[in-house]
C-alpha positions in Angstrom: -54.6 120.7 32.3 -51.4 120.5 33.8 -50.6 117.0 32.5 -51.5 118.4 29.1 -48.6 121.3 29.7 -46.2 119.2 30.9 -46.6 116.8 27.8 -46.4 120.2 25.7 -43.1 120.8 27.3 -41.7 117.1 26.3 -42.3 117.6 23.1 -41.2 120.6 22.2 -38.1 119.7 24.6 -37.5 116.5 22.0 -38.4 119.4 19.1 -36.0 121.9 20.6 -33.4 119.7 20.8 -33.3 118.0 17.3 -33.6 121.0 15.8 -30.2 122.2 17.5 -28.8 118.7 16.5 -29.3 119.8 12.6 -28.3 123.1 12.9 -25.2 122.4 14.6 -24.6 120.4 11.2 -24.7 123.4 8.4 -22.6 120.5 5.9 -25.3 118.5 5.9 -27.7 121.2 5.4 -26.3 122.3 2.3 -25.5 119.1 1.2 -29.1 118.0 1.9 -30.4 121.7 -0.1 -27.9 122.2 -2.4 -26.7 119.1 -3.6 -29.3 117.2 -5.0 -30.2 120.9 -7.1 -26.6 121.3 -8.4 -26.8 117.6 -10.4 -30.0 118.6 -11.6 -28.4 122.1 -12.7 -25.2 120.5 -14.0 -27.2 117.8 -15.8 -28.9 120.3 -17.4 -26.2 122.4 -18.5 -24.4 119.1 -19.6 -27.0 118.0 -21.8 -27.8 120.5 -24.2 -29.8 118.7 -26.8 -30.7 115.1 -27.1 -29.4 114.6 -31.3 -25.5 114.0 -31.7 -23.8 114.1 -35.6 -22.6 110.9 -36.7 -19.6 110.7 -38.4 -20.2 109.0 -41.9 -18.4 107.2 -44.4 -19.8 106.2 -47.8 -19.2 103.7 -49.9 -18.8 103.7 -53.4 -17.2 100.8 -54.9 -17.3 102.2 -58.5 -16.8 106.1 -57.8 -16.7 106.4 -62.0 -20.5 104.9 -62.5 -21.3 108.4 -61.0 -20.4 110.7 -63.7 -20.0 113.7 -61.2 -23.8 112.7 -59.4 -22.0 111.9 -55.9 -22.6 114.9 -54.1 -26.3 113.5 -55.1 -25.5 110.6 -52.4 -22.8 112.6 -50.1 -23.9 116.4 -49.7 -26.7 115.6 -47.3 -28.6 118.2 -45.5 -29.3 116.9 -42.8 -27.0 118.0 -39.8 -26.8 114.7 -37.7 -25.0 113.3 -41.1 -21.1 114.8 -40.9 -19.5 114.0 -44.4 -16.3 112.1 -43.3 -15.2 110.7 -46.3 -15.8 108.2 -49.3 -14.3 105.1 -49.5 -14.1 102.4 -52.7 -13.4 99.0 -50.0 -16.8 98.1 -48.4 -14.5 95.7 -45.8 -12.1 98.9 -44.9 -14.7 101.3 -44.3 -16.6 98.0 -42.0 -13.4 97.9 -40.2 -13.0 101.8 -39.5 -16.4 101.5 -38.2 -15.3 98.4 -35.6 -12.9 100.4 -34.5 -15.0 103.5 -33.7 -13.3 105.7 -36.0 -16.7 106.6 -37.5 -20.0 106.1 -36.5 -22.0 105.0 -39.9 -20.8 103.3 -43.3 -23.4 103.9 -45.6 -22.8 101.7 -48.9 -23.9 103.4 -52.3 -26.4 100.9 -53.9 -24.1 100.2 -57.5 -26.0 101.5 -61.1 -29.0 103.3 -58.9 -30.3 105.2 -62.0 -30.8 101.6 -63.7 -32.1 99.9 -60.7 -34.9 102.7 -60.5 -35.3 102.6 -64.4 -36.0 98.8 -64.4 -38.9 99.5 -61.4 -36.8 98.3 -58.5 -36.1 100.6 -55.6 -32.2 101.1 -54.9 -31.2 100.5 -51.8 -28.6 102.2 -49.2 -27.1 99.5 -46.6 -26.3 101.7 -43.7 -24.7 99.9 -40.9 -23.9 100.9 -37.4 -22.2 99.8 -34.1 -24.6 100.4 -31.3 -26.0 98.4 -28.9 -28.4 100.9 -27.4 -31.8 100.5 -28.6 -32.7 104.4 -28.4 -29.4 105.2 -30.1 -30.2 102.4 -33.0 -33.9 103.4 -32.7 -32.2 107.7 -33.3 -29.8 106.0 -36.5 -33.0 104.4 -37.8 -34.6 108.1 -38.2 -31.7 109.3 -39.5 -31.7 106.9 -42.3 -34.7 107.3 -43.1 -34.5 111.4 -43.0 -30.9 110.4 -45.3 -33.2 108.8 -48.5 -36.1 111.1 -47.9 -33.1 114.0 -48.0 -31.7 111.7 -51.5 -35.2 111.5 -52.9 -36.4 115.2 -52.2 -33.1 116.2 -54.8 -33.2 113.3 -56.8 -36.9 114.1 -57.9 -35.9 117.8 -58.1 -33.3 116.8 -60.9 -35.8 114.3 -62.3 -38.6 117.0 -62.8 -36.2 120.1 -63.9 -34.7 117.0 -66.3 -38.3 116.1 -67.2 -39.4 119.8 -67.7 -36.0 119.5 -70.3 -37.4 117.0 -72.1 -40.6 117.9 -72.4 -39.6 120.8 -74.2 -37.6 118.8 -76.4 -40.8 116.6 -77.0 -42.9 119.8 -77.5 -40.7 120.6 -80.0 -40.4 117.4 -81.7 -44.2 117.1 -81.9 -44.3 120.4 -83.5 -41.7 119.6 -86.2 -43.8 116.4 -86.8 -46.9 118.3 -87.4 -44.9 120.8 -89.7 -43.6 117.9 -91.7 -47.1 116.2 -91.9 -48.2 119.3 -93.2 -45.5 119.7 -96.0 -46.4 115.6 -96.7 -49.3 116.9 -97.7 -48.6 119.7 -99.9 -46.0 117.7 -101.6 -47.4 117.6 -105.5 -45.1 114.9 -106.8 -45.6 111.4 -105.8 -42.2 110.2 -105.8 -40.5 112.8 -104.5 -37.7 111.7 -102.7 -37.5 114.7 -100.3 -41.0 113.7 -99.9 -40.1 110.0 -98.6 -36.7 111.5 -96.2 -39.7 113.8 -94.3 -41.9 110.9 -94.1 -38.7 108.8 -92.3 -37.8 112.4 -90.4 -41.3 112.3 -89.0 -41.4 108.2 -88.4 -38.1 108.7 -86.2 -39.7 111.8 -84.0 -42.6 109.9 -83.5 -40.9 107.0 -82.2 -38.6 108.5 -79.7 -41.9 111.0 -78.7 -43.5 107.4 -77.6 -40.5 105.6 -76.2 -40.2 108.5 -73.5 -43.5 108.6 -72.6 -43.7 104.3 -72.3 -40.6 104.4 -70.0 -42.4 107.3 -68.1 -45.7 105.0 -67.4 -43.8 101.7 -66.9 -42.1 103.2 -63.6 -44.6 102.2 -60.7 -45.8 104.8 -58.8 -44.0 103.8 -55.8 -40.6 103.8 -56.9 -41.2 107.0 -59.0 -41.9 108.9 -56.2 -39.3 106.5 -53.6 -36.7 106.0 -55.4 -34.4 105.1 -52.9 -34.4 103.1 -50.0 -32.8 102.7 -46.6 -31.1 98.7 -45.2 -30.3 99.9 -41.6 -27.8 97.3 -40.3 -25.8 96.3 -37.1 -22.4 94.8 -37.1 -23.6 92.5 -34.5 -27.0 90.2 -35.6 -28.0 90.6 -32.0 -31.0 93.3 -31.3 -30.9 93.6 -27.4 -34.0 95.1 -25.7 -33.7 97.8 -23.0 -33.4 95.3 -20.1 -30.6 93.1 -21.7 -28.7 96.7 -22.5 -29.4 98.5 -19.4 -28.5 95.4 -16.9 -24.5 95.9 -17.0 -25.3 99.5 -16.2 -27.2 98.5 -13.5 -24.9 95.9 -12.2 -22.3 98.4 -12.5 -24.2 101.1 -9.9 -25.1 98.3 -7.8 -22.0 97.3 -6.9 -20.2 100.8 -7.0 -22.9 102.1 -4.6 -22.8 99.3 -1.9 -19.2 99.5 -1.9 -19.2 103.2 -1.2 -21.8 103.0 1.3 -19.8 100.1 3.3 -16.6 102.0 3.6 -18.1 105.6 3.6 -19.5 104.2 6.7 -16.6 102.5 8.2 -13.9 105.2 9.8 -16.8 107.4 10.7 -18.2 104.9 13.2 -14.8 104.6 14.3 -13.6 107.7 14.7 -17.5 108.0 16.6 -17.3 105.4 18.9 -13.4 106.2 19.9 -11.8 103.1 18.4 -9.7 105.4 15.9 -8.0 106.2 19.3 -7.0 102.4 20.1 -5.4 102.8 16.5 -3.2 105.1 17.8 -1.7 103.6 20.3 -1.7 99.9 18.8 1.2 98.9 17.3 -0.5 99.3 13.5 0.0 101.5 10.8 -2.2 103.7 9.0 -1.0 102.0 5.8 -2.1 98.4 7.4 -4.8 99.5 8.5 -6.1 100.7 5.3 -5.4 97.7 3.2 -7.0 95.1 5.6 -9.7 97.5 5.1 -9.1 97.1 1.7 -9.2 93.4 1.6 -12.0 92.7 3.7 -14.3 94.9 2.2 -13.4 94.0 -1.5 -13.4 90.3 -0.3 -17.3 90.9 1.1 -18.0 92.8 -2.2 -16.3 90.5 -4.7 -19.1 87.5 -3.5 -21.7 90.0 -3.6 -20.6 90.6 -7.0 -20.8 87.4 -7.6 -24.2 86.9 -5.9 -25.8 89.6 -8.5 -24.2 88.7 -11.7 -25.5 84.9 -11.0 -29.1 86.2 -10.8 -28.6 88.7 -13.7 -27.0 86.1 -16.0 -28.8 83.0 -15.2 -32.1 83.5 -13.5 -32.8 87.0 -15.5 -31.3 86.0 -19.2 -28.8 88.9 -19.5 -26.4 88.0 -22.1 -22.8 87.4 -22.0 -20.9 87.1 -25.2 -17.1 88.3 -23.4 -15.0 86.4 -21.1 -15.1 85.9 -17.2 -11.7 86.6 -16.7 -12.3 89.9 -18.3 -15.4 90.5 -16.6 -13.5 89.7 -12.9 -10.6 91.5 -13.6 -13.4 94.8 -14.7 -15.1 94.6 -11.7 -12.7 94.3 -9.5 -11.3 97.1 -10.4 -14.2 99.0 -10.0 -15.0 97.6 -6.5 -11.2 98.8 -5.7 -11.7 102.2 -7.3 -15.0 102.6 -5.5 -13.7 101.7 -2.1 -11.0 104.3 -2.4 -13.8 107.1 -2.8 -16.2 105.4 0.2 -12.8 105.5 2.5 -12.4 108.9 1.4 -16.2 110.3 2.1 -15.7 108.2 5.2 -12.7 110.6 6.4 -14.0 113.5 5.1 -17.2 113.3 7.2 -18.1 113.8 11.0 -21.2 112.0 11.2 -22.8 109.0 9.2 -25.9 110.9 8.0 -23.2 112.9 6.4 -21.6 109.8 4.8 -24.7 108.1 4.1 -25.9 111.5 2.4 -22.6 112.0 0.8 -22.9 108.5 -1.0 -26.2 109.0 -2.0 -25.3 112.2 -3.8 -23.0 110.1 -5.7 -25.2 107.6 -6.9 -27.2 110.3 -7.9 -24.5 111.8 -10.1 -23.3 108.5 -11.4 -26.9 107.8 -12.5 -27.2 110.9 -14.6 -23.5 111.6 -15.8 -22.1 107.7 -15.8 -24.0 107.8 -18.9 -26.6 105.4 -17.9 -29.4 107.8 -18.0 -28.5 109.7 -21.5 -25.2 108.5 -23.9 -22.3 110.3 -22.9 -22.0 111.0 -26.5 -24.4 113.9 -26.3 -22.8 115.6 -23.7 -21.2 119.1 -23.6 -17.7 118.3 -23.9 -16.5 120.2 -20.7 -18.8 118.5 -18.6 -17.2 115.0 -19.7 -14.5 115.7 -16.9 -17.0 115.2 -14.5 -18.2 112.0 -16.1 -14.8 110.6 -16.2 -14.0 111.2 -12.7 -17.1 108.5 -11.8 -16.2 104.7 -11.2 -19.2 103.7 -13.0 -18.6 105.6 -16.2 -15.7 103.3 -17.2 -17.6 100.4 -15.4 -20.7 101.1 -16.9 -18.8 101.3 -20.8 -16.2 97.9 -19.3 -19.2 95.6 -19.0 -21.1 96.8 -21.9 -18.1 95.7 -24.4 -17.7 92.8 -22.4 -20.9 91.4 -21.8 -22.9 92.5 -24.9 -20.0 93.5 -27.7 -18.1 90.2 -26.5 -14.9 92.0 -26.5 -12.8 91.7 -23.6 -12.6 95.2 -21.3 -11.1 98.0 -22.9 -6.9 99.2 -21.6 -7.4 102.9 -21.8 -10.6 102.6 -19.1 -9.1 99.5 -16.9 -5.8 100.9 -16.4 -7.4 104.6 -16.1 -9.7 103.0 -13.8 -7.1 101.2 -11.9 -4.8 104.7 -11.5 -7.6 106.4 -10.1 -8.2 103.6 -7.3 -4.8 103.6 -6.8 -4.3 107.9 -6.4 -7.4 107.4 -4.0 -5.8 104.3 -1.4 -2.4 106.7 -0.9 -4.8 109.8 -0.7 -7.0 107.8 1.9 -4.1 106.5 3.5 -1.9 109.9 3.7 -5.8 111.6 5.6 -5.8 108.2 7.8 -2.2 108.5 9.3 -2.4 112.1 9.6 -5.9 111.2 12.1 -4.0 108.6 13.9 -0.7 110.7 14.6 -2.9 114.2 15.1 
């Protein structure tokens, strides 16, 4: 019984004393509580719904052909279609469209009415930009809900047109019984008002029976699908989620590891009392933090290396752009991602908060890099957050460069590069302040 007590005690001693150890850290209690329910909170809020508007251009290459029916083609109801403007030059609006000035160039199928009327659908080429199968897969719908939007009206005219008509017909078929009737009653033979009703009547009759033959030659089909949608891509390339998701991928890969290494780094050393060697070696803070720097993005540029070998060769991802654009991106994101390790590294006292720290990262890069849901449906204030992650301008660097073929955009590799650079003389300004306190 005794034994049994005293093996009571050691445990609960062990219990006891861990629980002090994670009390005495309330940082990483709220970090550990609080953090992962804040993303999930400011995902939320950041993603209000899951449709964006796309910003449209038609084409019309003979706007005259019309005769006032374009608001037939342009005045869609459907609120992911934002009327941008119309355009006569297919190549121009093509080009606006490369250029991400607008998001869909829908091309007016020329002479629609006679298409239809010789019992051919007419067709609307709609092309596109993305490379994202859900986002092709959402333009695809909206295509389609376009010429179901086109037919619903067009039919609407057509009927309140044919209701028109067949009053007109009514009427004609009445004024060729009336005349039939007075044919008959006509007492002289060789009347000549008799033989101008008989022609009258021949003429009503012929246009009564040319209405209704162009009425049954229409097929079924097109009468009641007039129109139709050609949904097109820029690019002859359909990716499939793999190939589109594997710069992404790389991308947190490689932004992760590289905060992890260096969050870990100056903890440990600050831990284990080496920080205090610093102090009195003859070495700056500054040198100490680029061969930091060097090492580190030395170590991660072969890893980089390592993972795009197997997720270009052995896995099949494609890669349309150039290397030298592809190094120079992700080398700036391993630079830019080192600055914020070094910086969790100096911000925290223990590595369970660094490793928890960088781990809270990945976790808000993975839902507001735009890897998990296009940044494109995102509340616009919440953007500022997305912009402030490495892998949001990795994640969009590699996706132009590796499946669009162009090279890395300027706006995100130099925006990328400033904010790596703001982080080394923040790190380095917290790092001499440590080794002079």
């Amino acid at each position: 019984m005794r034994r049994f007590a005293k093996f009571l005690i050691r445990i609960s001693s062990f219990v006891s004393k861990e629980l002090i150890e994670i009390l005495r850290q309330p940082r990483l209690i709220l970090t550990l509580v609080f953090g992962p329910f804040l993303i999930m909170f400011l995902f939320g809020l950041g993603y209000p719904e899951q449709n964006r508007t796309l910003r449209t251009t038609f084409v019309a290459e003979d706007p005259g052909v019309f005769e006032g029916n374009m608001e037939l083609f342009t005045g869609s109801a459907s609120p992911a279609i934002a009327d941008q403007d119309v355009e006569s030059d297919k190549e121009l609006a093509l080009a606006k469209l490369a250029l991400n000035q607008t998001d869909l160039v829908i091309v007016i199928p020329p002479n629609p009415l006679e298409t239809i009327e010789s019992n051919q659908q007419a067709v609307f080429t709609v092309y596109h930009n993305e490379v994202d199968p859900f986002q092709i897969a959402y333009i695809n719908s909206v295509a389609r809900i376009y010429v179901d939007d086109v037919n619903r009206r067009l039919l609407q005219e057509v009927t309140e047109q044919g209701q028109e008509d067949a009053g007109d017909l009514q009427t004609n078929l009445e004024g060729a019984i009336a005349k039939t009737q007075a044919l008959k009653q006509a007492i002289p033979p060789g009347d000549t008002s008799t033989a101008a009703q008989v022609t009258d009547l021949e003429n009503d009759l012929t246009t009564a029976h040319e209405q209704l033959a162009t009425f049954r030659s229409l097929g079924a089909s097109v009468l009641v699908n007039p129109f139709n949608a050609d949904t097109t891509p820029l690019s002859d390339i359909i990716f499939t989620p793999t190939e589109f998701f594997a710069p992404a991928v790389i991308v947190l890969l490689l932004q992760h590891l590289s905060i992890t290494f260096a969050s870990l780094s100056i903890v440990r050393e600050r831990r284990s009392g080496i920080i205090e060697l610093f102090r009195v070696a003859p070495i700056s803070a500054f040198e100490t933090l680029i061969g930091k720097f060097l090492s580190y993005l030395l170590f991660e540029t072969l890893l980089a290396g390592v993972i795009t070998f197997l997720a270009v060769w052995l896995l099949k991802v494609p890669m349309f752009g150039n290397w030298t654009s592809y190094a120079l991106a992700v080398t700036v994101v391993l630079f830019t991602s080192l600055g914020v390790g070094f910086l969790i590294s100096l911000i925290s006292q223990t590595d369970t908060q660094a490793v928890q720290y960088s781990m809270l990262l990945l976790l808000a890069s993975i839902f507001f890099s735009g890897f998990f849901l296009d940044l494109r449906l995102m509340w616009e204030p919440m953007k500022v957050l997305a912009w402030s992650l490495p892998a949001t301008y990795g994640i969009r660097m590699l996706q132009d460069i590796m499946l669009r073929g162009a090279s890395a955009p300027a706006t995100l590799l130099y925006g990328l590069a400033l904010i790596g650079v703001a982080l080394f003389f923040l790190d380095w300004f917290i790092l001499r302040r440590r080794m002079e306190g």
